[in-house]
DOTIFI-558371 format. One record per residue: x, z, y of N, C-alpha, C in turn. Coordinates in nm, 4 decimals, m for minus. Example, Ala and Ser with C-alpha at 12.3 -4.5 7.8 and 13.67 -1.06 7.14 Angstrom:
BEGIN
+----------+----------+----------+----------+----------+----------+----------+----------+----------+
:   n.east :     n.up :  n.north :  ca.east :    ca.up : ca.north :   c.east :     c.up :  c.north :
+----------+----------+----------+----------+----------+----------+----------+----------+----------+
:   1.3190 :   0.7800 :  m0.5690 :   1.2300 :   0.7800 :  m0.4500 :   1.3200 :   0.7800 :  m0.3300 :
:   1.2850 :   0.7080 :  m0.2250 :   1.3670 :   0.7140 :  m0.1060 :   1.2900 :   0.7870 :   0.0030 :
+----------+----------+----------+----------+----------+----------+----------+----------+----------+
This chain:
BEGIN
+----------+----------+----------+----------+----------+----------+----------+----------+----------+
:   n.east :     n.up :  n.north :  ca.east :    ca.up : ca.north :   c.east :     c.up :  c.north :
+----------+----------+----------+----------+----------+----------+----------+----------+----------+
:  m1.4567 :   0.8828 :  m0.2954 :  m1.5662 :   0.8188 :  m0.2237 :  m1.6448 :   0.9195 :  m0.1410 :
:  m1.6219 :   1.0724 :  m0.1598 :  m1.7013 :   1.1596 :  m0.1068 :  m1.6568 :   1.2458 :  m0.0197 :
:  m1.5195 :   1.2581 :  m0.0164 :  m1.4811 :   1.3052 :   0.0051 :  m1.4975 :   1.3529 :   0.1305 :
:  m1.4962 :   1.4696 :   0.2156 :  m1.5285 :   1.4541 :   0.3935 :  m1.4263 :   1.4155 :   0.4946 :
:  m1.3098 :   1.3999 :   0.4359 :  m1.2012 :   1.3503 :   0.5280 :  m1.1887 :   1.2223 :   0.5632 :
:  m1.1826 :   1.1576 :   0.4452 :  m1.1990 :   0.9885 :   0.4264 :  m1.3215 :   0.9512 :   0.4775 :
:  m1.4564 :   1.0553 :   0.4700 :  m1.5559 :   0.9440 :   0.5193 :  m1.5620 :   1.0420 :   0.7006 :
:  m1.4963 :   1.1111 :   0.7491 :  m1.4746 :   1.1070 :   0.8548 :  m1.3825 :   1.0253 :   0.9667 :
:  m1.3098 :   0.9557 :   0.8769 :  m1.1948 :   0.8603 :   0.9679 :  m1.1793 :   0.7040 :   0.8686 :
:  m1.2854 :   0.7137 :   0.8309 :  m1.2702 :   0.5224 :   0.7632 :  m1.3740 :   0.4835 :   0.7826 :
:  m1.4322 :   0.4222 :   0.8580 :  m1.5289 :   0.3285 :   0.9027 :  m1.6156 :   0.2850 :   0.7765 :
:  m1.7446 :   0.3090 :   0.8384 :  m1.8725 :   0.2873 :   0.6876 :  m1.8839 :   0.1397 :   0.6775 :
:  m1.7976 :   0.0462 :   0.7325 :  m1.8365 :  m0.1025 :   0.7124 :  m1.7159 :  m0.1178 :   0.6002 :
:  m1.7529 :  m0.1686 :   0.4885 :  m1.6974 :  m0.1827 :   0.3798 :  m1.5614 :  m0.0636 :   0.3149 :
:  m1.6269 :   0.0376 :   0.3202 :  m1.5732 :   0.1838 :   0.3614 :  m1.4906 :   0.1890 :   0.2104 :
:  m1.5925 :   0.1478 :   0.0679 :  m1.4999 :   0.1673 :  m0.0478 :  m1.3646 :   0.0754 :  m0.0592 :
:  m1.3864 :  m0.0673 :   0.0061 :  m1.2800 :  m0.1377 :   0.0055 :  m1.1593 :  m0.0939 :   0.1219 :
:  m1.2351 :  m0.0034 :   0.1934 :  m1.0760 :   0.0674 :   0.2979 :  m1.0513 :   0.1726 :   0.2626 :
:  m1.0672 :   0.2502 :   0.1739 :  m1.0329 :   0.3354 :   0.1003 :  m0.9450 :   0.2932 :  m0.0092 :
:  m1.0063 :   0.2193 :  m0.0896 :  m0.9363 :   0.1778 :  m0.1986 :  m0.7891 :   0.0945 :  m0.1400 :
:  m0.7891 :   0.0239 :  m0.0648 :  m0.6365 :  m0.0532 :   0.0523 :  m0.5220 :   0.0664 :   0.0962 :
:  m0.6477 :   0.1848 :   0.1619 :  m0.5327 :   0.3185 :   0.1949 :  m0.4934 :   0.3504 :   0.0944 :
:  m0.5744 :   0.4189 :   0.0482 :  m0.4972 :   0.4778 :  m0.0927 :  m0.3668 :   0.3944 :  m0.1627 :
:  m0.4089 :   0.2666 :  m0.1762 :  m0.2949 :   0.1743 :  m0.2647 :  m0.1485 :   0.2143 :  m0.1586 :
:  m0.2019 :   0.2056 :  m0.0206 :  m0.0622 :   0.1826 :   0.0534 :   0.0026 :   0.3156 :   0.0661 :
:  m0.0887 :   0.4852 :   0.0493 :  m0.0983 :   0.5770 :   0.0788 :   0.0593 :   0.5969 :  m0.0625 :
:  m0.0160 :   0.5951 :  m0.1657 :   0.0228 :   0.6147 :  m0.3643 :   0.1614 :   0.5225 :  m0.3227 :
:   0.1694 :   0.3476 :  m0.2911 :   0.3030 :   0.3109 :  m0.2838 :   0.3805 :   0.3585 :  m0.2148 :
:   0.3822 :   0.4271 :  m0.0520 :   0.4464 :   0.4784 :  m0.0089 :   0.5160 :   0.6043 :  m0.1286 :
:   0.4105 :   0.7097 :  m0.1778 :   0.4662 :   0.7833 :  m0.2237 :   0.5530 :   0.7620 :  m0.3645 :
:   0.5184 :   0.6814 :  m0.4477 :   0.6217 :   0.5942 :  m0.5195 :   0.7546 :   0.6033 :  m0.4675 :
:   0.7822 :   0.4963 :  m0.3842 :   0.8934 :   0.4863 :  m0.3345 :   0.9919 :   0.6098 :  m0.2615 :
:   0.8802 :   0.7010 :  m0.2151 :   1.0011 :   0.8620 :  m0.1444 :   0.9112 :   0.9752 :  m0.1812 :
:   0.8933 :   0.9785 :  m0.2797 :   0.8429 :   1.1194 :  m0.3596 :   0.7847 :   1.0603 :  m0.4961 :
:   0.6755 :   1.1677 :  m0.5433 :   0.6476 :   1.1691 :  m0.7127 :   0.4808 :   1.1467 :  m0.7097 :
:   0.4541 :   1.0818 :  m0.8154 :   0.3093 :   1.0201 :  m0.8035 :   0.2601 :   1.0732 :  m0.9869 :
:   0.1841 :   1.0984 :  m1.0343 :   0.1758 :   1.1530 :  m1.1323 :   0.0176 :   1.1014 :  m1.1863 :
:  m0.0056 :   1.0338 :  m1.3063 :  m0.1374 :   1.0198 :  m1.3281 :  m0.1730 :   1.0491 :  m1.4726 :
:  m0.2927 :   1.0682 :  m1.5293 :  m0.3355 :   1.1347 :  m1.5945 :  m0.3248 :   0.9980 :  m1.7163 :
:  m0.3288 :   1.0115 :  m1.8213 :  m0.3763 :   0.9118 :  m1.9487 :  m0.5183 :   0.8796 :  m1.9300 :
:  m0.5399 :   0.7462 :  m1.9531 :  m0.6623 :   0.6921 :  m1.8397 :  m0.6945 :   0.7036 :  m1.7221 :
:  m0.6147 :   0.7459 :  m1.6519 :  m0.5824 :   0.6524 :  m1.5177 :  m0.7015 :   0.7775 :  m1.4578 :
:  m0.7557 :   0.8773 :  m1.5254 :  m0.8680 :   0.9410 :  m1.4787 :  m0.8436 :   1.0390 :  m1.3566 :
:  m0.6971 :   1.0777 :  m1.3412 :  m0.6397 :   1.1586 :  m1.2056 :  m0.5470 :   1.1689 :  m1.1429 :
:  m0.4876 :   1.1756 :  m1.0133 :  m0.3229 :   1.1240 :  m0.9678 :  m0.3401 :   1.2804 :  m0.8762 :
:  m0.2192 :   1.2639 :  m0.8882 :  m0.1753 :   1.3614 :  m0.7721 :  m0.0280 :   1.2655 :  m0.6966 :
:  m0.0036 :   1.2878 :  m0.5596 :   0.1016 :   1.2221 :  m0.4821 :   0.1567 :   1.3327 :  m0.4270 :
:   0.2869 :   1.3297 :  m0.4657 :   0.4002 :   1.4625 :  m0.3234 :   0.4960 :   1.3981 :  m0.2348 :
:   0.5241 :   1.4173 :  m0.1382 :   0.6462 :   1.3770 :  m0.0656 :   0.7071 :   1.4696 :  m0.0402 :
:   0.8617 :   1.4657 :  m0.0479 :   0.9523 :   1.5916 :  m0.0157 :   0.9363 :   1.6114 :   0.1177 :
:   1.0220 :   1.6786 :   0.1717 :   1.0082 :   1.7205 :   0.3241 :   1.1103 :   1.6188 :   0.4305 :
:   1.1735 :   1.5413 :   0.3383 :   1.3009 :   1.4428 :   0.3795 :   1.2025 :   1.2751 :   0.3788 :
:   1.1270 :   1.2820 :   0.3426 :   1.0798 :   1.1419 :   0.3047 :   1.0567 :   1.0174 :   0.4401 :
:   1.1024 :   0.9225 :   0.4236 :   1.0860 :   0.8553 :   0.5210 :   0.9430 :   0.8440 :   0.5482 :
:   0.9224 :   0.7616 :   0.7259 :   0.7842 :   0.7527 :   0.7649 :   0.7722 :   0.5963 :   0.7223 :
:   0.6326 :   0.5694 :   0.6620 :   0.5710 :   0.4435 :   0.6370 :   0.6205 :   0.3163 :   0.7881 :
:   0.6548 :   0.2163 :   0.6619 :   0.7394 :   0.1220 :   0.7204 :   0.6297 :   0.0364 :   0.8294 :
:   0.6916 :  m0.0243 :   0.9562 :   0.5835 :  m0.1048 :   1.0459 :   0.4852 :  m0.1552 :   1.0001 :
:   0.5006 :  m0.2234 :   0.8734 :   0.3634 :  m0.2957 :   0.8444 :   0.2491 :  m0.1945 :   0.7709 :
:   0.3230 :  m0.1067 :   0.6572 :   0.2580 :  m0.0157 :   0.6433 :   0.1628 :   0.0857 :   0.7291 :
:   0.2132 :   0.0641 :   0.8304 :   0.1421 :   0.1622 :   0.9825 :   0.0836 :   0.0370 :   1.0536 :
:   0.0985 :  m0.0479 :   1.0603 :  m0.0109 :  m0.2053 :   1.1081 :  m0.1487 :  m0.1785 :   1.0090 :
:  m0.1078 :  m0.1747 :   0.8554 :  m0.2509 :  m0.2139 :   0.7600 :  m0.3240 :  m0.0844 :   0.7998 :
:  m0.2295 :   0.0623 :   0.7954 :  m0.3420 :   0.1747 :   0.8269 :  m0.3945 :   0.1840 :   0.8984 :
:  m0.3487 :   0.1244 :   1.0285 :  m0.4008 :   0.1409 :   1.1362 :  m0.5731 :   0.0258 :   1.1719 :
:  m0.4975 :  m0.1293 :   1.1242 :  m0.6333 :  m0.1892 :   1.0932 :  m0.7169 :  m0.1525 :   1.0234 :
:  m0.7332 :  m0.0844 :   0.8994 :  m0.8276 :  m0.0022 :   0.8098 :  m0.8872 :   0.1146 :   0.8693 :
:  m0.8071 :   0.1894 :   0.9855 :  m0.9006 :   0.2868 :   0.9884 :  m1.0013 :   0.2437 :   1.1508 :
:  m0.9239 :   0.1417 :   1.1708 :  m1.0172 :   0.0684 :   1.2838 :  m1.0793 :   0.1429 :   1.4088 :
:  m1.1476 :   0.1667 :   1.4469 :  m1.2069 :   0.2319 :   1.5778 :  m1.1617 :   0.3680 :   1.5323 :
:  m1.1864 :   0.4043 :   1.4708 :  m1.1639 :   0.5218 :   1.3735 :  m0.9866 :   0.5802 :   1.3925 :
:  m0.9355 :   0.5283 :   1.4179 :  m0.8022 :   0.5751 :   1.4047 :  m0.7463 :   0.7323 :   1.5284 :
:  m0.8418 :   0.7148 :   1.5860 :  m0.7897 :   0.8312 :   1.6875 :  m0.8601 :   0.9638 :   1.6477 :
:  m0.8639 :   0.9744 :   1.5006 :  m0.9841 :   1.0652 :   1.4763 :  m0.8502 :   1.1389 :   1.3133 :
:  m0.7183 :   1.0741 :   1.3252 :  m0.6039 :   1.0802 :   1.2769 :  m0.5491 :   1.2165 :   1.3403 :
:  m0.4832 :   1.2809 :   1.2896 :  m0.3942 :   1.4079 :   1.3617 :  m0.2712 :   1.4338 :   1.2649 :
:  m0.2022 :   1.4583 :   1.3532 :  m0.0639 :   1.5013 :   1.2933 :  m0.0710 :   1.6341 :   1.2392 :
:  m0.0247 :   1.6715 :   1.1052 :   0.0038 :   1.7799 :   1.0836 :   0.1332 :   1.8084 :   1.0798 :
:   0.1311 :   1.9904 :   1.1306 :   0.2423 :   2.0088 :   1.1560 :   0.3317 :   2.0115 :   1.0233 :
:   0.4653 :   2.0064 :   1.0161 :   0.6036 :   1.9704 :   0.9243 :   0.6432 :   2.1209 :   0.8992 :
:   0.6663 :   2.1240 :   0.8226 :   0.7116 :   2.2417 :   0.7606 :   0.8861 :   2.1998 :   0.6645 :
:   0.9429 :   2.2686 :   0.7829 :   1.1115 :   2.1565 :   0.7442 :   1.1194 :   2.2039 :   0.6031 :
:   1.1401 :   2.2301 :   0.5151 :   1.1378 :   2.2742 :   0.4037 :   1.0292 :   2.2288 :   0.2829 :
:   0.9106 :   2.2486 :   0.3252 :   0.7931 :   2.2146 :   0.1987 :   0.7902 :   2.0479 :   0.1785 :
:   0.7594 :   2.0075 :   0.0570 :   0.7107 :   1.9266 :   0.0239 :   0.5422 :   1.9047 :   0.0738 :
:   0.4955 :   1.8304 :   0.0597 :   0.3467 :   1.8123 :   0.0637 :   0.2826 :   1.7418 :  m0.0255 :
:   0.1330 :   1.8069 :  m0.0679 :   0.0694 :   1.7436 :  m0.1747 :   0.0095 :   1.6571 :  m0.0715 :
:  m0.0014 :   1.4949 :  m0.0909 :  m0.0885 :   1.4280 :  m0.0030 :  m0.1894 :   1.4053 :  m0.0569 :
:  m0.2217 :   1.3506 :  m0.2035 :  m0.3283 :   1.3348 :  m0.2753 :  m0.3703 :   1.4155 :  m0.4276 :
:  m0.4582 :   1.4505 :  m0.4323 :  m0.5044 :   1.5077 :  m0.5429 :  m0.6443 :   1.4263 :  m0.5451 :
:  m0.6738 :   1.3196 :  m0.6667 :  m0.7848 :   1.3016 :  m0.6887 :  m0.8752 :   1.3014 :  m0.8497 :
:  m0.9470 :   1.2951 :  m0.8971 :  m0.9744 :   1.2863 :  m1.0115 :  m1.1383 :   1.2206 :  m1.0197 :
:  m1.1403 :   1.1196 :  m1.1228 :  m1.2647 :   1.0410 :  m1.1046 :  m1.3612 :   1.1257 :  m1.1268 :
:  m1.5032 :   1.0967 :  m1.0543 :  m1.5964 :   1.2122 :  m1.0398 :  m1.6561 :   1.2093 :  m1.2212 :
:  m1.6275 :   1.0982 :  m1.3020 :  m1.6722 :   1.1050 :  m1.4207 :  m1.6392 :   1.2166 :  m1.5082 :
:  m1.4876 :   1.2520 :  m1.4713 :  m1.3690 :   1.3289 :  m1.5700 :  m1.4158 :   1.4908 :  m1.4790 :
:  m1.4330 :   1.4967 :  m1.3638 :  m1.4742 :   1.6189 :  m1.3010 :  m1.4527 :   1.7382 :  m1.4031 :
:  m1.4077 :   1.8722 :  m1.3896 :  m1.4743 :   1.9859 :  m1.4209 :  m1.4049 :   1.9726 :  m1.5807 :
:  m1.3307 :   1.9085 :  m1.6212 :  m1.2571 :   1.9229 :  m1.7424 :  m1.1416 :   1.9819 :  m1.7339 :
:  m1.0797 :   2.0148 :  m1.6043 :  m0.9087 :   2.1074 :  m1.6003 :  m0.8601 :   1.9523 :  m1.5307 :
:  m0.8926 :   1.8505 :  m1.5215 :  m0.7702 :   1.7484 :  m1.5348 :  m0.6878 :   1.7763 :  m1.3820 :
:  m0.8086 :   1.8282 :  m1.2573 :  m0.7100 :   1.8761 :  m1.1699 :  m0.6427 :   1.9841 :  m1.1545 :
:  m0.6366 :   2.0775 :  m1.1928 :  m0.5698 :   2.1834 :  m1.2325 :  m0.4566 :   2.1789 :  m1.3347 :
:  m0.4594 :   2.0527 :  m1.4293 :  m0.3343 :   2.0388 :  m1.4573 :  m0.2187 :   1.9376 :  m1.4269 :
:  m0.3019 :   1.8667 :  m1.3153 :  m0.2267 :   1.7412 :  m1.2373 :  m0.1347 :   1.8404 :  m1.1142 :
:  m0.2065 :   1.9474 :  m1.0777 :  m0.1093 :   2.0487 :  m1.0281 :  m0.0444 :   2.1143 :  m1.0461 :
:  m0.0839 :   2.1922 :  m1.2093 :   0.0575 :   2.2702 :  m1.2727 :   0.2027 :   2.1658 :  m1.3016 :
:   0.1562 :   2.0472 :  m1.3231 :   0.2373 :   1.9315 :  m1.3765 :   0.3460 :   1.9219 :  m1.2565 :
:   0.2687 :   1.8858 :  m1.1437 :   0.3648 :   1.8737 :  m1.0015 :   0.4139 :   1.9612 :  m0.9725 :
:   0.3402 :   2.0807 :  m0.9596 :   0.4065 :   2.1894 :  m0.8895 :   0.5664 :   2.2460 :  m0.9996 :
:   0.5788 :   2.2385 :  m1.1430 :   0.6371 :   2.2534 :  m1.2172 :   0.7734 :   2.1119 :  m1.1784 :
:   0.7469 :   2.0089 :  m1.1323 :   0.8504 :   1.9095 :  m1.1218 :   0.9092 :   1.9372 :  m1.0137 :
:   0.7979 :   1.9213 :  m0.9056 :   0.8978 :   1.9535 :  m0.7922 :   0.9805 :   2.1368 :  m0.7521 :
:   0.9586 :   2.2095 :  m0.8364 :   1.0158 :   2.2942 :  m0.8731 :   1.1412 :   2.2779 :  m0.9266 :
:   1.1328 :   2.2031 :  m1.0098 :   1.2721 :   2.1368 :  m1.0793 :   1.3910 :   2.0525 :  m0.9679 :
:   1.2723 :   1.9710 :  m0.8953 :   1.3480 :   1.9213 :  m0.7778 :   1.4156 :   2.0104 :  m0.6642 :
:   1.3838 :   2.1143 :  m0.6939 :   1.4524 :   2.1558 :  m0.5683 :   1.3378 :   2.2092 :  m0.4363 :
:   1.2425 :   2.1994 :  m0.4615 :   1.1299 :   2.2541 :  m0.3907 :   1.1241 :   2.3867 :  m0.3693 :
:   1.0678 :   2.4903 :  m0.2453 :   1.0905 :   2.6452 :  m0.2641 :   0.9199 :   2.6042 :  m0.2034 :
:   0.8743 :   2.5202 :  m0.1657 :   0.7501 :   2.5180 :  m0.0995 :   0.6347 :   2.4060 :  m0.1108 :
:   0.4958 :   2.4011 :  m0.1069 :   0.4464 :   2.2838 :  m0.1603 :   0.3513 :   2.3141 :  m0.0076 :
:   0.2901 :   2.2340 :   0.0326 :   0.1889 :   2.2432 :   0.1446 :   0.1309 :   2.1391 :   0.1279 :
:  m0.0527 :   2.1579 :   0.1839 :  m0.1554 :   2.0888 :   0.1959 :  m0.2662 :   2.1177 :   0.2614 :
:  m0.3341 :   1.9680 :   0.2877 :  m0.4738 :   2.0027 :   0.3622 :  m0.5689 :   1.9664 :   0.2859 :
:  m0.6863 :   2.0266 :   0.2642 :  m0.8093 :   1.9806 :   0.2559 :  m0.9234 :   2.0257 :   0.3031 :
:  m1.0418 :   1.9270 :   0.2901 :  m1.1188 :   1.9549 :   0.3883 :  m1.2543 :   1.9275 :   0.2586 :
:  m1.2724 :   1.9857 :   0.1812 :  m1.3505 :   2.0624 :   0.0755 :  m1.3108 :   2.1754 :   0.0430 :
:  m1.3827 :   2.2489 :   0.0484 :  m1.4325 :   2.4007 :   0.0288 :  m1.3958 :   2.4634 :  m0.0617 :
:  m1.4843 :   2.3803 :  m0.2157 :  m1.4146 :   2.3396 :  m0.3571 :  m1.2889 :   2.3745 :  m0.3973 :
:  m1.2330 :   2.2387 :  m0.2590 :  m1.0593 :   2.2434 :  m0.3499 :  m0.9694 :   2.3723 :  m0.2867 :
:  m1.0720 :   2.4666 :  m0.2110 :  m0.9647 :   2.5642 :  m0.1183 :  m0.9593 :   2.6520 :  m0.2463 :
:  m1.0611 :   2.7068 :  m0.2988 :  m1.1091 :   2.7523 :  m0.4399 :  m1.0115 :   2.7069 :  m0.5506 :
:  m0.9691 :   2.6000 :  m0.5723 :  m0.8725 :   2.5381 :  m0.6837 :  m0.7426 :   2.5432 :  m0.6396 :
:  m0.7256 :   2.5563 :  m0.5278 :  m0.5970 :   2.5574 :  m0.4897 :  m0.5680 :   2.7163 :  m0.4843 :
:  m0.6424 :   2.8102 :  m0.4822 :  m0.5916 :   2.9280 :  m0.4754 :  m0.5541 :   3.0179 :  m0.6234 :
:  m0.6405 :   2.9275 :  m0.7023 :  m0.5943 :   2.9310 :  m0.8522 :  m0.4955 :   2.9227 :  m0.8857 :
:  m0.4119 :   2.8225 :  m0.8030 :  m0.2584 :   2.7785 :  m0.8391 :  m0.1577 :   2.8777 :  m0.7222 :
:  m0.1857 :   2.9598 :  m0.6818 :  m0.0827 :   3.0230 :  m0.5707 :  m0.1071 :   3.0262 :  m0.4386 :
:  m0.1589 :   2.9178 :  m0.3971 :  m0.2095 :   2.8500 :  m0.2424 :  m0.2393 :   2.9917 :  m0.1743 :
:  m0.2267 :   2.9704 :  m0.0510 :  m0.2502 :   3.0401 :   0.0201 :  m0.3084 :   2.9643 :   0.1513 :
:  m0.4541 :   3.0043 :   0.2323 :  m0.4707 :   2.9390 :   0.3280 :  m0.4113 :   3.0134 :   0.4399 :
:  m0.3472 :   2.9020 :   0.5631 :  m0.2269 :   2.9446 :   0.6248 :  m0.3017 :   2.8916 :   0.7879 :
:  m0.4359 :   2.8284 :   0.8191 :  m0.4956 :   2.7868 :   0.8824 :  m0.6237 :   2.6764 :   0.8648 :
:  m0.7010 :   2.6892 :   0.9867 :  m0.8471 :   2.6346 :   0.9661 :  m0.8739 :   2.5642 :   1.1103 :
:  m0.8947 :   2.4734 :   1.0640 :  m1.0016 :   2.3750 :   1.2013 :  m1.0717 :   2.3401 :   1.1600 :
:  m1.1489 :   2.3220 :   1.2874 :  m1.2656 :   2.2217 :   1.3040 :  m1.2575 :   2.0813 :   1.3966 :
:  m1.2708 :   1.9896 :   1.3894 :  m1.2539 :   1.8766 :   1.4870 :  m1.3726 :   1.8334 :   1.5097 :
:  m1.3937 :   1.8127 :   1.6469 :  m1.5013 :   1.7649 :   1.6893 :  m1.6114 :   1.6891 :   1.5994 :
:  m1.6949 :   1.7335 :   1.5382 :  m1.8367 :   1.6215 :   1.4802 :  m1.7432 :   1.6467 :   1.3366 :
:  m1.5741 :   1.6522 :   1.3491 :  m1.5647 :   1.6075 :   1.1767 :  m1.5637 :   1.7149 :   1.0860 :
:  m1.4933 :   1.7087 :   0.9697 :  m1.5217 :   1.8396 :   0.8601 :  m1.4039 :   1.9277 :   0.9370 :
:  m1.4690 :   2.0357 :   0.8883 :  m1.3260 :   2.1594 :   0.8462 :  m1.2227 :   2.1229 :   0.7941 :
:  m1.1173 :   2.1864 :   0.8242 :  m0.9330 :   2.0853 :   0.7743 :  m0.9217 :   2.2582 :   0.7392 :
:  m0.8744 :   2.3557 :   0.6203 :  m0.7600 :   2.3871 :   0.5895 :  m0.6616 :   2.3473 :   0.5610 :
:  m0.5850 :   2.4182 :   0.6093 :  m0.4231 :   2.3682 :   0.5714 :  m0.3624 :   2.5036 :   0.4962 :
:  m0.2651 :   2.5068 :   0.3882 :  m0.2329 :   2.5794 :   0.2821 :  m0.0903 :   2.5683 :   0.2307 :
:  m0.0324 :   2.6464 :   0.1818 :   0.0907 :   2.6458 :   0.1216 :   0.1542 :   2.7182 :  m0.0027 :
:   0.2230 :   2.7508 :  m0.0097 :   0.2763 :   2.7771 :  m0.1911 :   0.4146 :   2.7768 :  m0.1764 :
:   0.4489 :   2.9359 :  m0.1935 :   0.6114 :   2.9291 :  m0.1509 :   0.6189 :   2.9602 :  m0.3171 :
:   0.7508 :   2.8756 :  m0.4001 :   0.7281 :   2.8208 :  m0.5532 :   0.8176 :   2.9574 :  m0.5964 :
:   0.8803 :   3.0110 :  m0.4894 :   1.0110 :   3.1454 :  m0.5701 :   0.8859 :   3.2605 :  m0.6219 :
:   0.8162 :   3.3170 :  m0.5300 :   0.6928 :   3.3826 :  m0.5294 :   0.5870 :   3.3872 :  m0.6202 :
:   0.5641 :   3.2206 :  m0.6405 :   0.4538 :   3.1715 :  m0.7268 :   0.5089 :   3.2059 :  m0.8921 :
:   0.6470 :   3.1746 :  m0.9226 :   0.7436 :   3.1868 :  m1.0852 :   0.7473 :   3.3454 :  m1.0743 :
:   0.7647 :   3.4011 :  m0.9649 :   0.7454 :   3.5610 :  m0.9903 :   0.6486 :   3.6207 :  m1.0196 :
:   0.5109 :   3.5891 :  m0.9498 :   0.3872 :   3.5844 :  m1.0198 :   0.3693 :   3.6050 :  m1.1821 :
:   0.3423 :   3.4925 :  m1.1896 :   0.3908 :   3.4098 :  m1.3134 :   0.4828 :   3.4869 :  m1.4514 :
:   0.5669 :   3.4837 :  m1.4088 :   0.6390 :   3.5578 :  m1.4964 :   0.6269 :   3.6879 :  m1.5024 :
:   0.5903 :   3.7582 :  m1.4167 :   0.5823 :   3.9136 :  m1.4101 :   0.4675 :   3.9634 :  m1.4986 :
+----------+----------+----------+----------+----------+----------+----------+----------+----------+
């Protein structure tokens, strides 16, 4: 709900109910062509897509596009990284906050898609916070914007051969 990305490109007219619509269509997409992972009580998810994953089907790109409404040109492509997977979502209810649960919704993923066949994980966020939590886990920030009026976007990555050498060493 707080997030600065979401409330930079989803329209404040019934903003929790277009959030809550993306997300559902955001999580089923990733269901269906990558790994979705949630916590016991439902208290945190994380979503990955491999680097092969198909693009969201016509209607799926009709509902996002009506949800993010005037708002939609405020969308940007990030660049593909032929190889990495991408974390698209990491969330955890602000109740559960500050207990590890995101930090282990990422060892969890980053450990599977490792298994899968992953050498790379990549992501954006646009809290400060999570640049901080993500560097806990390996991350590396790999670039920074600013977009007009909206938040700061890092973008970040995690090459996984590197990260087990870490790790193990």
């Amino acid at each position: 709900m707080d997030y600065p990305w979401t409330r930079w490109v989803i329209p404040e007219d019934d903003y929790a109910k277009r959030l809550r619509r993306l997300q559902g269509l955001y999580l089923r997409h990733a269901l269906r062509h990558g790994v979705v992972f949630v916590t016991q009580g439902h208290a945190g998810a994380a979503a990955l897509l491999p680097p092969d994953a198909a693009d969201p089907s016509k209607s799926t790109m009709e509902q996002i596009i009506a949800l993010h409404g005037e708002r939609i040109g405020r969308l940007t492509d990030s660049p593909s990284a032929a190889r990495a997977w991408t974390l698209e979502t990491l969330g955890v209810r602000p109740s559960h906050r500050g207990r590890g649960l995101g930090s282990a919704l990422i060892a969890h993923a980053l450990r599977d898609v490792s298994r899968r066949g992953a050498k790379e994980v990549r992501l954006e966020t646009s809290d400060a916070r999570n640049v901080r939590l993500y560097e806990r886990h390996g991350f590396q920030v790999t670039g920074c914007t600013d977009s007009d009026g909206g938040p700061t976007v890092w973008a970040m990555k995690l090459r996984l051969a590197e990260s087990e050498q870490r790790r193990s060493g």
